[in-house]
C-alpha positions in Angstrom: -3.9 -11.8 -10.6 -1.7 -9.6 -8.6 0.0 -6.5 -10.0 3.3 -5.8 -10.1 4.1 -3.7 -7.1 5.3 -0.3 -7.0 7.6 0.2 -3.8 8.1 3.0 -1.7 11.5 4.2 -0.8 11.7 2.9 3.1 10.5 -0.8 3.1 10.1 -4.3 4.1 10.9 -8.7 3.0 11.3 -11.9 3.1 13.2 -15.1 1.4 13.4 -16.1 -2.1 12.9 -20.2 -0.9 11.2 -22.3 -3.9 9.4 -24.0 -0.7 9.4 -24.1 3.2 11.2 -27.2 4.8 8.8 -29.4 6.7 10.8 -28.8 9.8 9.8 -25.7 9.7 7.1 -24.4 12.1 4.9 -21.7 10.3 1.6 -19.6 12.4 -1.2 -17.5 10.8 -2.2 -15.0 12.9 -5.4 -13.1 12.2 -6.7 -9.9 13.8 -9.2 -7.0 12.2 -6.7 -5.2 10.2 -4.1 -8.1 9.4 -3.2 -11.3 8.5 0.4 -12.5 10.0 2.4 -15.2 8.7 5.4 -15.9 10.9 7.9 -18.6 11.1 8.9 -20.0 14.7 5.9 -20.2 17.3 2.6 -19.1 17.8 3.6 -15.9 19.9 6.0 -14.7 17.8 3.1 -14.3 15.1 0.7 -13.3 17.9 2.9 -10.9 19.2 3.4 -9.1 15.8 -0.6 -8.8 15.3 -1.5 -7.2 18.2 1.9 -4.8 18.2 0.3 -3.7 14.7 -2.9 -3.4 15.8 -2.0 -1.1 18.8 0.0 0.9 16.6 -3.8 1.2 14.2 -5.6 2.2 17.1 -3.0 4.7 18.2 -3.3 6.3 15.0 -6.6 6.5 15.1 -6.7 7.6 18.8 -4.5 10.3 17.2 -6.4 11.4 14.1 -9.7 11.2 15.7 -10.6 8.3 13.1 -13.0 5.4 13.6 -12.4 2.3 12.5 -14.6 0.7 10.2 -16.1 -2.6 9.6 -15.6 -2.9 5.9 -11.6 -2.7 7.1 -11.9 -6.4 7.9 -13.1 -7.4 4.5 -9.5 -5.9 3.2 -6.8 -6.6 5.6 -2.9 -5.9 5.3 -1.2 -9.6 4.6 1.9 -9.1 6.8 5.1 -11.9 6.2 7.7 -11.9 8.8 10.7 -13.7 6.8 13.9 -14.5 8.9 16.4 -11.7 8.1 16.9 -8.4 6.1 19.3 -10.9 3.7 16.1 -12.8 2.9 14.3 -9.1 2.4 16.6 -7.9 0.0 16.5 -11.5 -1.7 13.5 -10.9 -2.4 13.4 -7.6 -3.4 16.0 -7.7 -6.6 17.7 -5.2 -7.8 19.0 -1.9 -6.0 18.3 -3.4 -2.6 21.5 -2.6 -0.9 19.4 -0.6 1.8 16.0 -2.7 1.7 15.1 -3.5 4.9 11.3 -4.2 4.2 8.3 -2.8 2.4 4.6 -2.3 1.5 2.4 -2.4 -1.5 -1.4 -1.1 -0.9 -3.8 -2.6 -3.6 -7.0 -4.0 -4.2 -6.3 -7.2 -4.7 -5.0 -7.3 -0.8 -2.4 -4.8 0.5 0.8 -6.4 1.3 3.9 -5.9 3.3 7.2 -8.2 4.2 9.3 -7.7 7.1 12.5 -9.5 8.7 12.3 -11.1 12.1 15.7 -9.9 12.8 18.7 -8.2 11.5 21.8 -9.7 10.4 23.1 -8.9 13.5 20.2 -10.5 15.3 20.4 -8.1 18.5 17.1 -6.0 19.8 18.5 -2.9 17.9 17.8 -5.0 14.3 14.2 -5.9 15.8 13.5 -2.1 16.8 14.4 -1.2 13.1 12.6 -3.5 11.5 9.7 -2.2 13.5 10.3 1.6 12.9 10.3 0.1 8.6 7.2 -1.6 9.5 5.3 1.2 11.4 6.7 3.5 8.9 5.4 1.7 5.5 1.9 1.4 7.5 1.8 5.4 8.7 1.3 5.8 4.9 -1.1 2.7 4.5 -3.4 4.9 6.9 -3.0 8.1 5.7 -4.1 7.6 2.3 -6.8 4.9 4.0 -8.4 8.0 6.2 -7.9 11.5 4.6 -8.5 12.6 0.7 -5.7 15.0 0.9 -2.9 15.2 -1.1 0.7 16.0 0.6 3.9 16.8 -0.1 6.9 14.9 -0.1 8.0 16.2 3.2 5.2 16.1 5.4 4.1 12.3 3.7 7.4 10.9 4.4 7.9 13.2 7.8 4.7 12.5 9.1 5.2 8.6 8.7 8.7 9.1 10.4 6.8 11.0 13.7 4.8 7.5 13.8 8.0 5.3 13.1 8.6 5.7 16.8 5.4 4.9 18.4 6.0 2.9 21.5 4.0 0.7 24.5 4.9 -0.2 27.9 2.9 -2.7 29.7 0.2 0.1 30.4 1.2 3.0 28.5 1.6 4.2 24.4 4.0 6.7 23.3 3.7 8.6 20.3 6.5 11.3 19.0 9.2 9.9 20.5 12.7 11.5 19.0 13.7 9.8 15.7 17.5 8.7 16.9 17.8 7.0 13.5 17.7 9.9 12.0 20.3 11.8 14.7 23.3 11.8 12.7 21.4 13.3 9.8 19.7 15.6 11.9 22.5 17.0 13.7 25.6 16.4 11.0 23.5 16.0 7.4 22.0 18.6 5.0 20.2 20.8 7.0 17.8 21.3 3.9 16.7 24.7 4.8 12.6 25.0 4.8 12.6 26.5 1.1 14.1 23.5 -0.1 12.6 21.2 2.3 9.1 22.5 0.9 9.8 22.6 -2.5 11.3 19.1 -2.8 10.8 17.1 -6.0 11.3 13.3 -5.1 12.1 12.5 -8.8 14.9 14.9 -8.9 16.1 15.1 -5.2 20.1 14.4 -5.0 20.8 10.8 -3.2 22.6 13.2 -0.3 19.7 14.9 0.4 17.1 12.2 0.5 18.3 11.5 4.3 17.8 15.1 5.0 14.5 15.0 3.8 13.3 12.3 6.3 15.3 13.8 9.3 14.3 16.9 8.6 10.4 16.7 7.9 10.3 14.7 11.0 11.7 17.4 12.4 9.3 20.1 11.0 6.3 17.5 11.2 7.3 17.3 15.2 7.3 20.9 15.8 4.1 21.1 14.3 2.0 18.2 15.8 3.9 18.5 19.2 5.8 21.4 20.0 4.5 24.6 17.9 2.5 27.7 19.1 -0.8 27.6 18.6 -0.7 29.9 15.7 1.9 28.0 13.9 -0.5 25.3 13.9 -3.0 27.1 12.3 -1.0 28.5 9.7 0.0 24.7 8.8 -3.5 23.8 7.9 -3.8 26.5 5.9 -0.7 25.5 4.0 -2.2 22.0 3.6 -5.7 23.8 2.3 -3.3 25.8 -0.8 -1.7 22.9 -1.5 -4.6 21.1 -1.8 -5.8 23.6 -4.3 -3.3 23.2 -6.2 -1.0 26.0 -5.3 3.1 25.1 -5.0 4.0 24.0 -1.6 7.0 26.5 -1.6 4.6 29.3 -2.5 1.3 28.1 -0.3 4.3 27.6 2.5 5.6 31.4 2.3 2.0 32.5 2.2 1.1 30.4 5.4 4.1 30.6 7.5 5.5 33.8 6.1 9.5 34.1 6.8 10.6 30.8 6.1 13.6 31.8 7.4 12.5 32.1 10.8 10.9 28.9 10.5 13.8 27.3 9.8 15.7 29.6 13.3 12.2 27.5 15.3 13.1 24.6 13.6 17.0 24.7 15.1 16.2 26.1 18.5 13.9 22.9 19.0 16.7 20.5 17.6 19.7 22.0 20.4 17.1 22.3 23.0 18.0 18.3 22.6 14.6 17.8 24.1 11.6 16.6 22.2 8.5 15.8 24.3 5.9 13.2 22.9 2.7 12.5 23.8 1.6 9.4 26.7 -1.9 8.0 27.0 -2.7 4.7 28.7 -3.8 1.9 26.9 -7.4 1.4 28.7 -8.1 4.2 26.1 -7.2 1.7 22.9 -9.5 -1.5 22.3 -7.7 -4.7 23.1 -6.4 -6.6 20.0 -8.5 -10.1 19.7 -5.8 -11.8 17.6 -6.7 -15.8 16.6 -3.4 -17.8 16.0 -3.4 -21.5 14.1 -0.2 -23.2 12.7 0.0 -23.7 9.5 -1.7 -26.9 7.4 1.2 -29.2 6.2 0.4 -28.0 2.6 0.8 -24.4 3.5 3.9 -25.0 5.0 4.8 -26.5 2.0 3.9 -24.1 -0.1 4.3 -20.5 1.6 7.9 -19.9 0.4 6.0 -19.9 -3.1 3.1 -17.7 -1.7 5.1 -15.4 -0.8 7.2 -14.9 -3.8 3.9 -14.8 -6.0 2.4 -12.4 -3.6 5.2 -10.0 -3.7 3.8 -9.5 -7.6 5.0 -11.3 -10.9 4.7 -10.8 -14.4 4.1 -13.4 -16.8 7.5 -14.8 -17.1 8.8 -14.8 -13.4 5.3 -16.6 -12.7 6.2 -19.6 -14.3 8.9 -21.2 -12.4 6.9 -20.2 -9.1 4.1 -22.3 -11.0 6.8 -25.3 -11.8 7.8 -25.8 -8.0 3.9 -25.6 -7.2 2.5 -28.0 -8.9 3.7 -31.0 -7.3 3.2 -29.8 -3.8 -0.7 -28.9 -5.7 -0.6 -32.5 -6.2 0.3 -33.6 -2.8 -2.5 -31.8 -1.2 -5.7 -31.8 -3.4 -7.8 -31.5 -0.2 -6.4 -28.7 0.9 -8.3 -25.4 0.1 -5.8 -22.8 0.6 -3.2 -25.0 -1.4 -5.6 -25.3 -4.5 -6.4 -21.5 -3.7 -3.2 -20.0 -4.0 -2.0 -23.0 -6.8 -5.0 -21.6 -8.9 -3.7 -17.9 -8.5 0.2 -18.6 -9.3 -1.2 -20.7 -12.7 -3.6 -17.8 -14.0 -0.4 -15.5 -13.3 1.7 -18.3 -15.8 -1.5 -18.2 -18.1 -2.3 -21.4 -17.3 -6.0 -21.0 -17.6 -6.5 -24.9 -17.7 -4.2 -25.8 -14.1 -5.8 -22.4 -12.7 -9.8 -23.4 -13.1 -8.7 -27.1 -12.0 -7.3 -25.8 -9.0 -10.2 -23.1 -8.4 -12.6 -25.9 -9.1 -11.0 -28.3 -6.4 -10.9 -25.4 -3.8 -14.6 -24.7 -4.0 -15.7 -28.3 -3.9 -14.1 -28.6 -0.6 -15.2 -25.1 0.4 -17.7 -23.3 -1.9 -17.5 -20.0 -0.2 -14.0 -19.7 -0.5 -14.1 -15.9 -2.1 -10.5 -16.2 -3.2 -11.4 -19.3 -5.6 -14.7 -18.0 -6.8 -12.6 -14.9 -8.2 -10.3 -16.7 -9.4 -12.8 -18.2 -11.3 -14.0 -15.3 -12.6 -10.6 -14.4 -13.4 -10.4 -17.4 -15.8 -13.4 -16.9 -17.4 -12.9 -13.3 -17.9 -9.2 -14.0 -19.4 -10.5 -16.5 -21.7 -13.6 -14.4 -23.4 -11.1 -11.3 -23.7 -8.9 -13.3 -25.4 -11.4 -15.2 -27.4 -12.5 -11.5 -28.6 -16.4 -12.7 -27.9 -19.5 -10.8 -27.7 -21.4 -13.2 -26.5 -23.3 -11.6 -23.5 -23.5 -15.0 -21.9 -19.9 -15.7 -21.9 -19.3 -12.2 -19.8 -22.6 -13.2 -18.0 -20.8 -16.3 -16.7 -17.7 -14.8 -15.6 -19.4 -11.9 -13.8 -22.0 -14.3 -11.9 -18.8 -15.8 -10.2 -18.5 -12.5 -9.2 -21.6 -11.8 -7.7 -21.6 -15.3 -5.6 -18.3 -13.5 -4.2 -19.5 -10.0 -3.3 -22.6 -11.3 -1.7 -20.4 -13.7 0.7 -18.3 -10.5 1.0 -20.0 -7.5 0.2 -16.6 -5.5 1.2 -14.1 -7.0 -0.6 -12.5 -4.5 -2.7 -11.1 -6.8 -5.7 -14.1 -8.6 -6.3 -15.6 -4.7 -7.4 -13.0 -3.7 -9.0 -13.0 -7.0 -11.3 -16.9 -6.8 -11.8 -16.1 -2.9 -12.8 -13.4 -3.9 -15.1 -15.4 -7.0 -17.0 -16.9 -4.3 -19.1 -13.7 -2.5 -20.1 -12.5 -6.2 -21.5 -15.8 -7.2 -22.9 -15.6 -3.8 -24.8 -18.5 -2.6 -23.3 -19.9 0.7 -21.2 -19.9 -0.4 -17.5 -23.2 -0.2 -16.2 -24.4 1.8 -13.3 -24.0 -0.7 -10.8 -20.4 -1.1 -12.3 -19.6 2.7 -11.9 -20.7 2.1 -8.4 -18.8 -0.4 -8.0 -15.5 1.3 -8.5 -16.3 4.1 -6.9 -16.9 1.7 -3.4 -13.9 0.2 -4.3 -12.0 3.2 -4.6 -13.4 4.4 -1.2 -12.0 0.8 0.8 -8.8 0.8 -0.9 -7.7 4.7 -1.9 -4.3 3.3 -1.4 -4.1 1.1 -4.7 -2.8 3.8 -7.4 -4.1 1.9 -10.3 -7.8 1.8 -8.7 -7.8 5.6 -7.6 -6.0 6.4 -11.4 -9.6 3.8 -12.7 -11.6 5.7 -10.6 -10.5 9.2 -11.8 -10.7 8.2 -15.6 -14.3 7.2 -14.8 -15.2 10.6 -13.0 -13.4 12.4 -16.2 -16.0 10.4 -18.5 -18.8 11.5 -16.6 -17.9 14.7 -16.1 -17.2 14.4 -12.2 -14.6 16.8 -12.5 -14.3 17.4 -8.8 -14.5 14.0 -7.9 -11.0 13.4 -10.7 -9.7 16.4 -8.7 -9.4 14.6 -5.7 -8.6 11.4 -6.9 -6.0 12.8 -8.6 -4.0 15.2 -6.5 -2.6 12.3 -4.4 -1.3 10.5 -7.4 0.0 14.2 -8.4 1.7 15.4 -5.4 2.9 11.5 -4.3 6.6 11.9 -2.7 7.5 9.6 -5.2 6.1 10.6 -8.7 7.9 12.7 -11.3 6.8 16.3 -11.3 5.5 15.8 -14.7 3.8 12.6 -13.8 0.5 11.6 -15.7 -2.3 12.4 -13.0 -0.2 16.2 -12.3 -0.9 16.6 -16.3 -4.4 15.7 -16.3 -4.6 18.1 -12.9 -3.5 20.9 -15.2 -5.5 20.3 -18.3 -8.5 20.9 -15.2 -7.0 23.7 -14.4 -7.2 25.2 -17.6 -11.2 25.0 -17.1 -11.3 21.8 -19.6 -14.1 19.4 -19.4 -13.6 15.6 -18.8 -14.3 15.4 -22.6 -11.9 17.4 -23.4 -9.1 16.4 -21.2 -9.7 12.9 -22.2 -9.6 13.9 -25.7 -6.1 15.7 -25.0 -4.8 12.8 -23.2 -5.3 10.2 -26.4 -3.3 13.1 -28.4 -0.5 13.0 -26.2 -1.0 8.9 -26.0 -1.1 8.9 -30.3 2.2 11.4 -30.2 4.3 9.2 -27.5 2.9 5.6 -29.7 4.3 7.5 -33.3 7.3 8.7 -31.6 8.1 5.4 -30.6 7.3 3.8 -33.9 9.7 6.0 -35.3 12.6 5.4 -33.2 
């Protein structure tokens, strides 16, 4: 069952169509990292694949980061959906300036994106790709590094990658950020103190834009352009802030003056010259992207995909359910049709459509991992509900499990579910299910609910460096209150509790917030 998503504040889209007409031409394109669904022809999708895996392998170039194998088992599911209408369509309310986005989870890590603007002209395609490379700068930082950061360097360092670049032989990376120019040279400055101290949850709607222009601007400087020493002091601002100290305070004790930061900062932007880095693409490994069209019942039922993979709750599942049940019908032979039908009716609750479906799926194709945990799924649902203890039951539902995870050892959903099976069956996971999560938690860091599972676990068993750094990105997230839940628990740490302890606080706090709302 997918989660409902949490959204970051640039991102991507994609149309709110009950179902694809069957005029229309759909392409999967798969690579390493990701999965592309595209409308139109088989280059267009092909073409977006390898772009994105360039742009991975630059990163990685960058960072001095291997890719790993286990990446395959847990690729990003891009959809390129016709225009930035469709986009914000899709995503609801308070989309006015939507013009794509991202979710990273555990149950695969999503992202929607328009094939062109409303104006339709290469401009709209280069911004939809700065969106896209942006959403995906963050996918990889919290992929490679355990750090937390703060809101300007996580949001200015995914700006410095917006712009990445490639010629026929060359990549660029650095490149001046001319969306942000107006900001830059006529916006809110934001000097450094407030740049550094920014709180995302309380930052005026005037400054946001400064904040992205301007911690591109200060991320430049340092990746690019700064002394030597500079440099250094920056990582040892990243090292306080990482123990906890505030980023205003470990900034002052790093860089000292921040006012003569902020004179560096505006010599660089009149200098009206920002160099960025070249290297030739013989130095990145060649995409290998494999393209097919779509299956008849795909194409049929992608508009609903879509929609249910962008995340539902129980109600807005079931008219996605309604509109897929005929096309179900239509194509029982179909595998990925019964795959995803099974998925959008355990969403609904419809425990009876969802293990037909999963049931069909594997008779065609009995190592299709998706229905095998959607299996499990159904089982587990129905022996929670039925409140049973009977170990077979939960032995059932976990053996679908395990026929998954030993066709894909990798796959980070299938360990989180096994790890979870003993939270619903009431039960103390077992060592193999603590080591579960944690391998989860190391192939998807990017899923907030997983790293939040993970931390709770370390608390338990008094792993209180491992909660430490589980927790500081959820603490320090550009995007989280500054009293969020994982920046409390960091504190109750800090005041030399135990996991016992801090657990113990957090159910007081959980028992005051439940009677406060009772009373009210």
């Amino acid at each position: 069952m997918r989660r409902s998503i949490r959204l970051a504040s640039m991102i991507l889209g994609l149309a709110l169509t009950t179902a694809v007409p069957a005029r229309a031409e759909w392409y999967q394109a798969t690579s390493k990292h990701f999965i592309v669904f595209a409308e139109g022809n088989a280059n267009s999708a092909k073409e977006r694949a390898e772009e994105l895996e360039l742009f991975d392998s630059v990163f990685r170039y960058f960072q001095n980061v291997a890719a790993r194998p286990e990446d395959e088992s847990n690729k990003v599911t891009l959809y390129v959906v016709p225009n930035d209408s469709a986009v914000r369509r899709l995503y609801g309310s308070n989309s006015a300036n939507v013009a794509g986005f991202y979710d990273g989870r555990a149950s695969g890590s999503v992202a929607f994106t328009p094939q062109r603007g409303l104006g339709g002209d290469g401009s709209d395609r280069e911004q939809a790709r700065i969106v896209l490379f942006h959403e995906y700068a963050h996918h990889l930082l919290l992929g490679n590094f355990a750090a937390a950061y703060p809101a300007w360097f996580s949001e200015g360092y995914a700006e410095f990658l917006s712009t990445v670049s490639f010629d026929k032989e060359t990549a660029w990376i650095g490149k001046p950020a001319q969306h942000r120019a107006y900001s830059l040279l006529y916006g809110d400055p934001l000097p450094a103190s407030a740049l550094l101290s920014v709180n995302m949850s309380t930052i005026r709607r005037d400054q946001m834009e400064g904040l992205y222009a301007r911690g591109w601007l200060l991320t430049h400087y340092l990746t690019v352009a700064a002394p030597p020493e500079r440099q250094a002091q920056f990582s040892k601002y990243l090292t306080a802030v990482n123990q906890g100290k505030p980023s205003v305070e470990a900034a002052r004790e790093a860089f000292g003056d921040l006012k003569q930061l902020d004179k560096e900062l505006n010599a660089r932007l009149k200098g009206r010259t920002f160099p960025a880095l070249r290297f030739g693409l013989d130095k990145l490994p060649k995409p290998v992207v494999q393209v097919r069209p779509l299956t008849a019942g795909e194409r049929a039922m992608i508009g609903l995909r879509m929609r249910s993979d962008r995340g539902v709750n129980a109600k807005t599942a079931q008219p996605i359910l309604e509109d897929a049940i005929p096309i179900g019908a239509r194509y029982p032979d179909d595998p990925v049709v019964q795959g995803w039908l099974a998925e959008m009716a355990l969403d609904a609750g419809r425990y009876d459509l969802a293990e037909a479906a999963a049931d069909r799926a594997l008779e065609i194709d009995p190592n299709s991992s998706q229905a095998l945990v959607y299996k499990a799924q159904i089982l587990l649902n129905r022996a929670r509900e039925a409140k049973t203890s009977d170990p077979a039951a939960w032995k059932e539902a976990r053996s679908w499990l395990l026929k998954a995870n030993k066709i894909d050892p990798n796959d980070a959903y299938t360990l989180l579910l096994f790890y979870s099976s003993f939270g619903m069956a009431g039960a103390q996971p077992t060592a193999n299910a603590k080591e579960a999560l944690a391998r989860a938690h190391e192939l998807v860091p990017q899923d907030d609910g997983l790293r939040f599972a993970y931390a709770h676990q370390s608390l338990i068993d008094e792993r209180i460096e491992d909660a430490r750094r589980a927790l500081r990105p959820l603490a320090y997230s550009a995007h989280a209150a500054s009293d969020n839940g994982a920046a409390w628990l960091l504190a109750q740490l800090d005041a030399k509790k135990s996991g016992k302890e801090v657990l113990a606080a957090m159910e007081a706090e959980a028992a005051k917030a439940a009677a406060a709302a009772d009373a009210d």
